[in-house]
py3Dmol code that shows the C-alpha trace and the ligand (Angstrom):
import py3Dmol

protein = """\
ATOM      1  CA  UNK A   1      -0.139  12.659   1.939  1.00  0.00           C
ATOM      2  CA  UNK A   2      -0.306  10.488   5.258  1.00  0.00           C
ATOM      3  CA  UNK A   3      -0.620  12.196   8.606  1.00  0.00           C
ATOM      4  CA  UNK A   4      -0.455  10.976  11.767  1.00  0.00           C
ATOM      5  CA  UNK A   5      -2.789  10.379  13.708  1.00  0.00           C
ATOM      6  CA  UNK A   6      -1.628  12.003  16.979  1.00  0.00           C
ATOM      7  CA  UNK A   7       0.758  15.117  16.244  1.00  0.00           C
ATOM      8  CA  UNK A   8      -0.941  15.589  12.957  1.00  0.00           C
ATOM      9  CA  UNK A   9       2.345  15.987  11.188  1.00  0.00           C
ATOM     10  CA  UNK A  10       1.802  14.890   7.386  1.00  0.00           C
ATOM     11  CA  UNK A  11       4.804  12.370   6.622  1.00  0.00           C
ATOM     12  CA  UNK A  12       6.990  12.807   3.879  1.00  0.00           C
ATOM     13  CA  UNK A  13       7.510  10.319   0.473  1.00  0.00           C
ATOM     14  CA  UNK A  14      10.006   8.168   1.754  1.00  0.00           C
ATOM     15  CA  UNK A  15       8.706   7.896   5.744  1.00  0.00           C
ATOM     16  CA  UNK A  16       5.483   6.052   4.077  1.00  0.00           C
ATOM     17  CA  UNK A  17       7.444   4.027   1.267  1.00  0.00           C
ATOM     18  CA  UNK A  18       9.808   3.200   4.278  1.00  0.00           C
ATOM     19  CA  UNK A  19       7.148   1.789   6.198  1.00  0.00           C
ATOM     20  CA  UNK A  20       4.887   0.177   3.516  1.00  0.00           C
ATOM     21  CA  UNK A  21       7.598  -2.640   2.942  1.00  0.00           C
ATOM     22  CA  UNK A  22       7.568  -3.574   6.562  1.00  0.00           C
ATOM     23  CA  UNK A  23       5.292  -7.006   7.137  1.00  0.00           C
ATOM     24  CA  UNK A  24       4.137  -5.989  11.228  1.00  0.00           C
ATOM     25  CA  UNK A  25       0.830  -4.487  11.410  1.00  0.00           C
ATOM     26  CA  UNK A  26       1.389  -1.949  13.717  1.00  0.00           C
ATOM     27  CA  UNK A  27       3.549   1.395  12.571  1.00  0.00           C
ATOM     28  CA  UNK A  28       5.554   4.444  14.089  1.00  0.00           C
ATOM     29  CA  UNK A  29       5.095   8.105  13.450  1.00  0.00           C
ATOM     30  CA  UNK A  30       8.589   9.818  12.786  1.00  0.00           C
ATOM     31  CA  UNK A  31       8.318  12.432  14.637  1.00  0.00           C
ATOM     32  CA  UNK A  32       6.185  10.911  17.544  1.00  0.00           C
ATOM     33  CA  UNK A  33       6.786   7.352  18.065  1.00  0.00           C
ATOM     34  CA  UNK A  34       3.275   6.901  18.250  1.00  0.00           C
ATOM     35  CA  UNK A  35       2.285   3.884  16.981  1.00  0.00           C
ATOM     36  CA  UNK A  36      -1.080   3.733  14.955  1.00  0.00           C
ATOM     37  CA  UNK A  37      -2.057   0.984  11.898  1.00  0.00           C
ATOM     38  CA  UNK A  38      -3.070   1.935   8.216  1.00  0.00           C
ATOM     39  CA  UNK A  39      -6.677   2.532   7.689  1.00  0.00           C
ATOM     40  CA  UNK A  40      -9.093   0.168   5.907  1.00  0.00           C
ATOM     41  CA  UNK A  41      -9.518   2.724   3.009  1.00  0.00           C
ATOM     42  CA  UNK A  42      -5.944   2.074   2.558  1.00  0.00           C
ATOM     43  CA  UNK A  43      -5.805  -1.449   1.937  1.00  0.00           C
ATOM     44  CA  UNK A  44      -9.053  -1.447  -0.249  1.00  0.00           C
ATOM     45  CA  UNK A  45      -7.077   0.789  -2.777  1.00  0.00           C
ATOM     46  CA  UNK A  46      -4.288  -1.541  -2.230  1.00  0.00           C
ATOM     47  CA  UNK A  47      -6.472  -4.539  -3.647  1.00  0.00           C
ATOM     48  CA  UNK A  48      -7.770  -2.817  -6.148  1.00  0.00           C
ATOM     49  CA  UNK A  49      -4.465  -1.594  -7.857  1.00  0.00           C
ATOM     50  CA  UNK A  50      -3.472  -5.596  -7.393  1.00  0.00           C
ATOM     51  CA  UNK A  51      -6.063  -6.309  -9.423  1.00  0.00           C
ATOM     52  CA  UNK A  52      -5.143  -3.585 -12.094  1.00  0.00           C
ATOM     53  CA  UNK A  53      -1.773  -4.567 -12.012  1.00  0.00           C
ATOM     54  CA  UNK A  54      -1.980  -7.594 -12.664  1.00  0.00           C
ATOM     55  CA  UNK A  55      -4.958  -7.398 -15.235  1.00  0.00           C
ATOM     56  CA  UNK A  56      -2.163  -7.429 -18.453  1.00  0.00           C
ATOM     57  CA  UNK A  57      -1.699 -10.859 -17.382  1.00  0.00           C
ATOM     58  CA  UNK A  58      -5.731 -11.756 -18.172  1.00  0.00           C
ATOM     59  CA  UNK A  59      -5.410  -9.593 -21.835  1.00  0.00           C
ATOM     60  CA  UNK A  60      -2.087 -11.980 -21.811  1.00  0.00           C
ATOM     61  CA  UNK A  61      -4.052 -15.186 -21.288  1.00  0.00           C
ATOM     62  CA  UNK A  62      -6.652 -14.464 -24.127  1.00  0.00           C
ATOM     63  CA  UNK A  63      -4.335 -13.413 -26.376  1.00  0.00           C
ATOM     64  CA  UNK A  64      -4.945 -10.143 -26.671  1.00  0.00           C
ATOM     65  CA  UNK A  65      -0.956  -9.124 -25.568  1.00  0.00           C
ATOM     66  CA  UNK A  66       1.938 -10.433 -25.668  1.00  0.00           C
ATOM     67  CA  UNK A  67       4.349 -12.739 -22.959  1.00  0.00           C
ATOM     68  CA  UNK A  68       6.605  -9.775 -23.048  1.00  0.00           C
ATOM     69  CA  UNK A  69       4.133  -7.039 -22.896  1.00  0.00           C
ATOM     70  CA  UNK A  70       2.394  -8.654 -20.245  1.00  0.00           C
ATOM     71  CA  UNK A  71       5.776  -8.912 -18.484  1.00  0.00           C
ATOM     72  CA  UNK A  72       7.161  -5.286 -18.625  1.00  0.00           C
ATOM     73  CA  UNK A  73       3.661  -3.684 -18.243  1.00  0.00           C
ATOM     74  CA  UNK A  74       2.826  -5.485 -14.963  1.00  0.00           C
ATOM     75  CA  UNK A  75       6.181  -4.637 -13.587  1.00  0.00           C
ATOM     76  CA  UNK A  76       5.483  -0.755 -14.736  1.00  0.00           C
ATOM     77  CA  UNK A  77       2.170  -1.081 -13.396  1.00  0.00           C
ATOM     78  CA  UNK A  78       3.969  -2.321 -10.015  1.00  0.00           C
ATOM     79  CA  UNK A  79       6.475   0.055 -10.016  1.00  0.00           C
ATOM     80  CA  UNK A  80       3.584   3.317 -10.748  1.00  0.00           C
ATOM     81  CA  UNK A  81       1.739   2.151  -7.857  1.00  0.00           C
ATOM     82  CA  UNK A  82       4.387   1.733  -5.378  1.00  0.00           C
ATOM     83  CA  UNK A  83       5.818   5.063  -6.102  1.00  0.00           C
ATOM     84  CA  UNK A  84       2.462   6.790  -6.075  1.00  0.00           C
ATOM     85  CA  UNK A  85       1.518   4.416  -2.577  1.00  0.00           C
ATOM     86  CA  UNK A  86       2.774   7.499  -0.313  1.00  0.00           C
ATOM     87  CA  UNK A  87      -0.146   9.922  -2.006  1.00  0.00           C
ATOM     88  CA  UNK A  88      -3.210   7.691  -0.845  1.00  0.00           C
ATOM     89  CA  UNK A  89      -2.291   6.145   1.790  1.00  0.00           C
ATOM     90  CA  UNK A  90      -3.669   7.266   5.512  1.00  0.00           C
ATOM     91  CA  UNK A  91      -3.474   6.191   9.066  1.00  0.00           C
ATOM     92  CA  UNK A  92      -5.367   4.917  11.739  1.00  0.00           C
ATOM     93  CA  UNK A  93      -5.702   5.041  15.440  1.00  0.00           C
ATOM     94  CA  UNK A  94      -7.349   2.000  15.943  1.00  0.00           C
ATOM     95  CA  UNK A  95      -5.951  -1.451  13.903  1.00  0.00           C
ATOM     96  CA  UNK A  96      -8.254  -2.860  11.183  1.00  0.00           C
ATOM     97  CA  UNK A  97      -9.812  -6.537  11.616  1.00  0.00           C
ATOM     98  CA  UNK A  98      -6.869  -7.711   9.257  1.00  0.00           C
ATOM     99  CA  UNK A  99      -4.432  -5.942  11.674  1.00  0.00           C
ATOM    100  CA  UNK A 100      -5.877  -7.134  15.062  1.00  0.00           C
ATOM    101  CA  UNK A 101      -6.184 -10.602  13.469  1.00  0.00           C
ATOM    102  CA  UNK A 102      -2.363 -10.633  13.117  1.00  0.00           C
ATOM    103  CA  UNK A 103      -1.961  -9.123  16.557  1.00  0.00           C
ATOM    104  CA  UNK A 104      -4.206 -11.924  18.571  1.00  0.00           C
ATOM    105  CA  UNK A 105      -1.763 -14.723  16.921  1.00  0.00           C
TER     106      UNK A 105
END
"""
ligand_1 = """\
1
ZN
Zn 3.130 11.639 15.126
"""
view = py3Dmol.view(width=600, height=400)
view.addModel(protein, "pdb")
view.setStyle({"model": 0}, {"cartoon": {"style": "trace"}})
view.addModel(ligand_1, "xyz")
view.setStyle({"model": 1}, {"stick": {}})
view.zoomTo()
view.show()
């Protein structure tokens, strides 16, 4: 479960779902208000479970599925890894490149 970086209290399920949904880069502990950035590990999982989400749409293309099955199976495949999000993902003191990118603009 995430933890923060500074007070080392671990977050609980809806404190990380809370704050995965918002777009700014940087992010406040709940019990600190110190703000810290999610790590790079975090957003490589985070592409990867795009891609697997989304790969019933390529067994949709070739045929092997489906419109309809590639339809409610992405969305479950969505929905699986939002609600598991809170388990992997972890903080970070310093911003990632992504993260200091959108800062400098
Ligand atoms: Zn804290």
């Amino acid at each position: 479960m995430t933890q923060c970086q500074k007070c080392q209290q671990q977050w609980k399920w809806h404190h990380v779902l809370k704050r995965t949904v918002k777009l700014t880069p940087a992010i406040i502990c709940p019990y600190c208000q110190h703000e810290q950035y999610w790590h790079e590990r975090t957003a490589r999982i985070n592409q990867k479970l795009l891609v697997i989400s989304f790969s019933p749409a390529l067994l949709g293309i070739v045929g092997f599925i489906s419109a309809e099955e590639v339809f409610f199976t992405t969305i479950a495949l969505g929905i699986v890894s939002i609600l598991l999000s809170p388990f992997y993902y972890e903080t970070s003191a310093t911003p990632t490149r992504a993260a200091k990118s959108w800062l400098n603009k």
